[in-house]
Structures are given as structure tokens and as C-alpha cells.
C-alpha positions in Angstrom: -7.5 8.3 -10.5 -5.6 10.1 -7.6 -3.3 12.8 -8.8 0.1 14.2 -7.5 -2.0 17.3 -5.8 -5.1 14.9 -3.9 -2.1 12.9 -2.6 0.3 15.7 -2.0 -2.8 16.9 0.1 -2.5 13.3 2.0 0.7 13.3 3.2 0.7 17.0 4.0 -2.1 16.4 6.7 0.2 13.9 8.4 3.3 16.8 8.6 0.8 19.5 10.1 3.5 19.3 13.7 1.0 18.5 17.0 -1.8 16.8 14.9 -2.0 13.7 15.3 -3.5 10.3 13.3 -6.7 11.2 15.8 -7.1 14.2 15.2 -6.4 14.4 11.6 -9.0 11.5 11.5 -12.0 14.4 13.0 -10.8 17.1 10.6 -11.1 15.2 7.9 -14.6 13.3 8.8 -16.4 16.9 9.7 -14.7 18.8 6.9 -15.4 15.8 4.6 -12.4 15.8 2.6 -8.5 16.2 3.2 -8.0 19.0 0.6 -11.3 21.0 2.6 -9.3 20.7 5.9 -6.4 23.5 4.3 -9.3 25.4 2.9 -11.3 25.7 6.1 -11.7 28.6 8.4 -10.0 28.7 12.3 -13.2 29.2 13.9 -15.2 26.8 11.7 -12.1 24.2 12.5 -12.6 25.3 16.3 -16.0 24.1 16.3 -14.9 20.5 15.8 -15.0 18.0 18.9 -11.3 16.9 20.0 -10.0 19.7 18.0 -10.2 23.3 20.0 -8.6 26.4 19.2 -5.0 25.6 19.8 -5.0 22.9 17.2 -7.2 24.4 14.5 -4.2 27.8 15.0 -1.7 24.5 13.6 -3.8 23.5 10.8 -4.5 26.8 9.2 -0.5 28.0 10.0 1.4 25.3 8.9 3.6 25.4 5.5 3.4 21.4 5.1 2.4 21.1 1.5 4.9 21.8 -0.5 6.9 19.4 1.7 4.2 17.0 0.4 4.8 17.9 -2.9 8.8 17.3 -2.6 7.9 14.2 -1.5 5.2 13.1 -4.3 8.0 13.6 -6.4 10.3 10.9 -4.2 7.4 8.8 -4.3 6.8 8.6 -7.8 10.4 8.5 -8.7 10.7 5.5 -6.6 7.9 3.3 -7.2 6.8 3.2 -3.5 3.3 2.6 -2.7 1.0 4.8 -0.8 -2.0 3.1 1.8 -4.2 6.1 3.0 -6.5 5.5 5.5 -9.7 6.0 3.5 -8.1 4.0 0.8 -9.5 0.2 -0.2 -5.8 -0.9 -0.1 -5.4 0.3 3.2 -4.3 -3.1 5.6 -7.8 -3.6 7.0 -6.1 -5.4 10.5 -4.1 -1.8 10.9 -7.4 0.3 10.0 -9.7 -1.1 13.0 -6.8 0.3 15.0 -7.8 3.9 16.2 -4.6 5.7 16.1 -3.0 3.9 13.2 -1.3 6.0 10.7 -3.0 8.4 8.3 -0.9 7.4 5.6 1.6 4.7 4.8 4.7 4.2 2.6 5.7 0.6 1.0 8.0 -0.6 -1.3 7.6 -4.3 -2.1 5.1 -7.5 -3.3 3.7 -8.5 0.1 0.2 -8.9 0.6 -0.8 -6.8 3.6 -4.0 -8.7 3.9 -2.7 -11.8 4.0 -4.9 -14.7 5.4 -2.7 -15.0 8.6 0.3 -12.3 9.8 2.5 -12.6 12.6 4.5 -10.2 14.4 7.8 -11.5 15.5 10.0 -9.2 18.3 12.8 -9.5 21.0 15.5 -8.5 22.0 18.5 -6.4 20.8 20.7 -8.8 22.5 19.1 -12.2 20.9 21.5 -15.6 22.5 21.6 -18.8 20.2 18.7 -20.2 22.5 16.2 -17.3 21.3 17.7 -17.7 17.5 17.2 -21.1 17.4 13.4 -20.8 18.4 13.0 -18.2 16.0 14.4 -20.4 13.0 12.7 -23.7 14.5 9.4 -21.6 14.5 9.6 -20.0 11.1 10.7 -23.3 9.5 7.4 -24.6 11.0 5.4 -21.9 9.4 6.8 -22.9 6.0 7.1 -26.5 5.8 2.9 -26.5 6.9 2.3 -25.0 3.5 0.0 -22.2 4.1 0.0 -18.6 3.3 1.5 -16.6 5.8 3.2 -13.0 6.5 6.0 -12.5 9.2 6.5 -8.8 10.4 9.1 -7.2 12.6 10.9 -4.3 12.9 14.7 -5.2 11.1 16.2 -4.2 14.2 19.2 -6.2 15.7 18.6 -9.6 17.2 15.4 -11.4 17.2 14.0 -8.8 14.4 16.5 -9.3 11.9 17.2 -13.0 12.5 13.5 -13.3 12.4 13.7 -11.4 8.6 16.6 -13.6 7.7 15.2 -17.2 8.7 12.2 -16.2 6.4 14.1 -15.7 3.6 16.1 -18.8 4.0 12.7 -20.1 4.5 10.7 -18.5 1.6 8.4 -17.0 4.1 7.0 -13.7 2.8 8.1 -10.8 5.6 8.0 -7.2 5.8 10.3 -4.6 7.8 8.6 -1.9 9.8 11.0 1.5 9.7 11.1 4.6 12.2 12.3 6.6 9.6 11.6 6.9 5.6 12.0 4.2 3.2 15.5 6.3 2.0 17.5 5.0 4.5 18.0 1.6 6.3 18.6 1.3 9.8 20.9 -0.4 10.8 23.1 0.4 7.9 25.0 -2.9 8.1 20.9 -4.4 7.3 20.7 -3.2 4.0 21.5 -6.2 2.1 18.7 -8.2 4.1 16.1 -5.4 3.5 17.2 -5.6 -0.4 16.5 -9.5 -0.3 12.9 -8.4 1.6 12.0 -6.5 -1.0 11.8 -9.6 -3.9 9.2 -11.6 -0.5 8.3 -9.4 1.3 8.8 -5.4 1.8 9.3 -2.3 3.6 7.0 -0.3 5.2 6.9 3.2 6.8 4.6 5.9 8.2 7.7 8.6 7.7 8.8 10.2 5.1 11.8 10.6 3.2 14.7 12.4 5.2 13.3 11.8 8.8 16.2 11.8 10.6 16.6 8.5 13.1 15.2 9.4 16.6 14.5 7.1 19.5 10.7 7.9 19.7 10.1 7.4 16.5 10.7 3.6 17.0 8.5 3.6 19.9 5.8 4.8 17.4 6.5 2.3 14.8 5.6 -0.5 17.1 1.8 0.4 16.5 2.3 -0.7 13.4 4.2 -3.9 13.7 1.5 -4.5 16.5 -1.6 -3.4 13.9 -0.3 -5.0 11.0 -0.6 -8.5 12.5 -3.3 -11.3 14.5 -1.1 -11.8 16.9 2.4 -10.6 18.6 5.1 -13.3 19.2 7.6 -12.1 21.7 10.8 -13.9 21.3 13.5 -13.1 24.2 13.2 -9.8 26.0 14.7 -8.0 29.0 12.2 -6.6 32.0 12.0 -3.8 29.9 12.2 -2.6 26.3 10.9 -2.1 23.0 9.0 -6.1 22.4 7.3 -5.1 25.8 6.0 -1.8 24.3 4.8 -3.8 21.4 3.0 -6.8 23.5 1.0 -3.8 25.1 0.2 -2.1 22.1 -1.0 -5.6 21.0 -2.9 -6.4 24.0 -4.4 -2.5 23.4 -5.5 -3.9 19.9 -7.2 -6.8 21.4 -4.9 -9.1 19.6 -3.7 -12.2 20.6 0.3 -12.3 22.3 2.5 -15.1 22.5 5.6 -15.2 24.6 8.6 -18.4 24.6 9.2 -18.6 28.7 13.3 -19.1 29.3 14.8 -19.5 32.6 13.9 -16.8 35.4 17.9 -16.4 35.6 18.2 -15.6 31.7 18.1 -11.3 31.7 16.8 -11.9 28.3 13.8 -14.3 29.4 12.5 -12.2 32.3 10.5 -9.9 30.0 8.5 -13.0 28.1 8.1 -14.8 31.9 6.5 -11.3 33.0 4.6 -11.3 30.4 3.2 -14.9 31.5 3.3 -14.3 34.5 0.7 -11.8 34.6 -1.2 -13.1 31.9 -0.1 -10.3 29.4 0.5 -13.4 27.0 -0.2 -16.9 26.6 3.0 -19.2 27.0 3.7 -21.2 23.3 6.6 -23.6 23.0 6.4 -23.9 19.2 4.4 -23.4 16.3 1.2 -25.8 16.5 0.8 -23.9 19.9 0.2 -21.1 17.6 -1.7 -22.4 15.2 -4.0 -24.1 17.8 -4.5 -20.7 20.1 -5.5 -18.9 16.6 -7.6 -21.9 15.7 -5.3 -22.1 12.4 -6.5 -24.7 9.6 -3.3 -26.8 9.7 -2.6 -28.7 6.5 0.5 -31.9 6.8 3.5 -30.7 6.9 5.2 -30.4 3.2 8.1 -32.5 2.1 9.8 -29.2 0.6 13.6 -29.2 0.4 15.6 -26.4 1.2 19.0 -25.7 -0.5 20.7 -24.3 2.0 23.0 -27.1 2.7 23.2 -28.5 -1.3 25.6 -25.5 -2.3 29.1 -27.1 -3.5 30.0 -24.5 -5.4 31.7 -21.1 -3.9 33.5 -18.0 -5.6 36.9 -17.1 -4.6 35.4 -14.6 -2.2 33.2 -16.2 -0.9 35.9 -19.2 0.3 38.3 -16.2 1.8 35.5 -15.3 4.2 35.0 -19.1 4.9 38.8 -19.7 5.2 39.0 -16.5 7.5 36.4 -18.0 9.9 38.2 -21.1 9.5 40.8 -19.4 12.1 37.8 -18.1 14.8 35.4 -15.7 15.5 35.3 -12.2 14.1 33.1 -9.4 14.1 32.5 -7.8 10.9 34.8 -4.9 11.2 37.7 -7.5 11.5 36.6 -9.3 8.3 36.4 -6.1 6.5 39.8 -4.7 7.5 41.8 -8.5 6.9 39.7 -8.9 3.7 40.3 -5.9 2.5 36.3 -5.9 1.0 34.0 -2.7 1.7 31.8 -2.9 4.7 28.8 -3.4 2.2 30.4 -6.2 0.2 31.5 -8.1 3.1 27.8 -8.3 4.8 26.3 -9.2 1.7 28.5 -12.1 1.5 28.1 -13.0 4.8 24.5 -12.8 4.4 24.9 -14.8 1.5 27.0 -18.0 3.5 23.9 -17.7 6.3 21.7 -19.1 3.7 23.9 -21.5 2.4 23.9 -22.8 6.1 27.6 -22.4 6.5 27.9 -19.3 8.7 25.7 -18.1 11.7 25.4 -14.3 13.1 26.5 -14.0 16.6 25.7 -10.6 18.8 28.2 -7.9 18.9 27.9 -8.5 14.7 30.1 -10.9 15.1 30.1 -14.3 12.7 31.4 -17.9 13.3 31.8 -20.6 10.7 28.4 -23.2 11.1 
């Protein structure tokens, strides 16, 4: 049975500042355990291959553990999960990458080794022609029956619309973060990343209090890219963050998908690259999928969905309705004529998404379906 001080020992070997999951991987296999790497001696450390004398000076100096300890204590308070990579619960698709994370930090019921995981990412700036895939290709997944994970990042546009079609859906998914499982980023996301955690979760390779920085999200895409088969690439500019994954994918040796769009879309040049170059094979829908990852494909299921069958709304609800009724608005609009706090106001609107009687637009904006 691990105790607060083996793990405290974990997590402090991931703080030590300049050593990363590589390295920490060598000191641990030549020392032959993580508590023996604080215990060793600099020039015994030295003598390790890939780790030198500048590194094995970080290891013995650093003050990391009772960092460690502080956040034991977060992790114990909050019933979060900890996948070290020695572990048997460690996700076995993110362990055969080699610089995936030492140790990991989930809250939730997903199964990380589930029989097939996808990786859904695009763009920031998702139009109705990338949602609309993204919802056509997730209601596939679930209507065909089988056990499946979605993964993405909970960022705006394709991410979180991909997160929000599975739960309409009942597709299991799981939000990658750039920062500890304390805080939810975006902000106006929290009410989907609640929902996530009943199907689904959270996962992290920060800890508590990381503040939000822009190359920790470029880090987090190993993960997104790890955790899964393959790497669907929904929308994306000539450049940004669903490019980064697709070549951390490709780095894995897994399979990418790209949806092509037209060559004067900005938001479709990224995926036609990515074709064009043979950086990803072009899929139109799911059974292109499911055929290029040699998927056993049951018929699809004749399960109903309720988003449509709800008669019944409370008061607040119908003033949001009645509001959009009138046109557009973006979120701080509805707050400010509602009168409702910005929390209460996206959960509701979250809520009348699933129903199937409002849709997201960009911006954060909302229109009545």
C-alpha cells in the first residue's frame, strides 16, 4: 500500500526545475527507486548516462518535497487519482510514449484503457461547418454501440464542442489541462468539466496552483496525443495548437485523421496541409474511421436521445429562451439583461444545448436552435 511519503517522493521528482520526464526516467532506473534518487550522492548521480554534472547539481539542491507533501494533502483531500509511471494503473497507450509524464493527476470514472480512444482537436475559432462534423461524428460513435473514450483538451471551439456533443451523446470523454485540476480553464467551462466528471474526467500532469502559461498547453498536447489510437483534427488554421498535436501523434506512431474543407476556408488550410503532405489520412465521417483502425463495427443502435422530448422548463430557464427569442447575444449580454451570475447563466445555457434548443456560436455568443 503506497503511503503519503512514497508518493510525496513521486510527485517531488517531477518539480525538481530542469529535469525532465527523460531524465527523471534514468535516475530512477540506475538508482532503482524514486525515494534513492534524493538520497543519492552528486558524483554517483553524475555517473549516470543522459544525466551529467549540471543536472545531478539540480537533483541533490532542489527543496521540492515538501511542495510534494502540500500537495499529498490536496490530493487526498480531493479524492483525485494519481497514475505514476511505474504504476499498473498507468494508461498503457501514454506509457509506450518516451517522454510522457512521470506522474499524472485524475479526477473522474473514465477508463483510461479503454478498448478504443480518440483524440478530438481544432481550432479556437470552430464555424458551424466544423461543429456540425464534430456532432455528426460523435453521434456516430454512439449510436454504433461500442465502448469508446473521446479526449481533447476543453479549450474553446472544436475541444469543448467536442466535450459537449459527448455528453449530449453519452459518450465517455476526458479533458486534458495545462494547469492543475484546482482550476478550470476557460472559466466560463466549468459547468461542462463538472458534467465530465459523472462520464468522463479530468486529467493533468500539473499540480495544484500552476499558474496558466502558454507553454504549458503546448506540453499538454503529449498527452491528448498519448492518451489515444489515433488523432482527429477537426478545423485548424496553417498553424496552431491541433497541428502541434497531429505531429506529436505522428511522433507516437499513431494514426491521424484530418476532415479536408475548402482551400479558401482559414480554418481548413491546416487539415488540407495535413493531407496534403500525407501528415494525415483524409476521413469524411465515422466508418472512415472505424475502417482505417480496422474497428469491429456492430449495427447501428436504435437509442433515443432526449434532447428534443423536454416540454417542461423553469422560469429561468424560459427568460434565457425568451431573451434569445429577440437575437443573438453573447454571454455577457445575457448575464447583464438577466441579471443571473456569470456561473448560473452558462450552466443554464449549457443546460438548453442539451435540450437541443440553443446552440454555441464563437465569440461565446448563443442563438436560439
Amino acid at each position: 500500500m503506497e503511503t503519503p511519503e512514497n508518493l510525496a517522493h513521486k510527485i517531488a521528482i517531477s518539480l525538481i526545475p530542469g529535469i525532465g520526464a527523460i531524465t527523471a526516467r534514468n535516475l530512477i532506473a540506475y538508482v532503482g527507486s524514486v525515494e534513492g534518487v534524493f538520497q543519492e550522492k552528486e558524483k554517483n548521480l553524475m555517473k549516470i548516462p543522459g544525466v551529467g554534472e549540471v543536472n545531478a547539481q539540480k537533483v541533490v539542491r532542489q527543496n521540492v518535497l515538501e511542495r510534494a507533501a502540500k500537495e499529498v494533502d490536496y490530493i487526498l483531500k480531493n479524492n483525485i487519482q494519481t497514475f505514476f509511471y511505474l504504476d499498473e494503473n498507468y494508461p498503457t497507450r501514454l506509457k509506450n510514449c518516451s517522454d510522457a509524464p512521470i506522474i499524472l493527476y485524475f479526477k473522474g470514472n473514465a477508463n483510461l484503457n479503454e478498448r478504443r480512444i480518440i483524440s478530438i482537436v481544432g481550432t479556437r475559432n470552430a464555424t458551424n461547418y466544423g461543429k456540425e462534423i464534430c456532432e455528426e461524428l460523435i453521434r456516430s460513435f454512439s449510436e454504433r454501440g461500442y465502448p469508446i473514450l473521446v479526449v481533447s483538451g476543453l479549450a474553446y471551439g472544436i475541444d469543448v464542442h467536442a466535450h459537449k456533443a459527448c455528453l449530449k451523446y453519452n459518450v465517455p470523454t476526458v479533458g486534458v489541462f495545462a494547469h492543475g485540476l484546482d482550476d478550470i480553464y476557460p472559466a466560463l467551462h466549468a459547468p461542462i468539466a463538472a458534467k465530465m466528471l459523472e462520464n468522463g474526467g479530468l486529467i493533468s500532469d500539473f499540480v495544484s496552483e500552476t499558474k496558466i502559461d502558454r507553454q504549458n498547453f503546448l506540453q499538454r498536447n503529449r498527452i491528448i496525443a498519448g492518451l489515444a489510437d489515433a488523432t482527429v483534427i477537426i478545423e485548424s488554421a496553417e498553424k496552431g495548437g491541433a497541428l502541434v498535436t497531429a505531429d506529436i501523434a505522428n511522433s507516437y506512431n499513431r494514426d491521424v485523421f484530418a476532415f479536408p474543407g475548402r482551400s479558401s476556408d482559414p480554418f481548413s488550410r491546416g487539415c488540407n496541409k495535413l493531407i496534403k503532405f500525407n501528415e494525415a489520412v483524409l476521413v469524411e465521417n465515422a466508418a472512415d474511421i472505424e475502417k482505417a483502425m480496422n474497428w469491429d463495427v456492430k449495427t447501428p443502435s436504435t437509442r433515443i436521445f432526449q434532447t428534443s422530448l423536454f416540454s417542461e422548463l423553469i422560469p429561468e430557464e424560459q427568460k434565457l429562451l425568451d431573451l434569445l427569442k429577440a437575437g443573438d447575444r453573447f454571454v455577457d449580454e445575457i448575464t447583464m439583461e438577466t441579471k443571473m451570475p456569470m456561473s448560473k447563466a452558462s450552466a443554464m445555457l449549457l443546460g438548453l444545448e442539451f435540450k437541443g434548443l440553443v446552440i454555441s456560436l464563437p465569440g461565446k455568443m448563443y442563438r436560439l436552435k
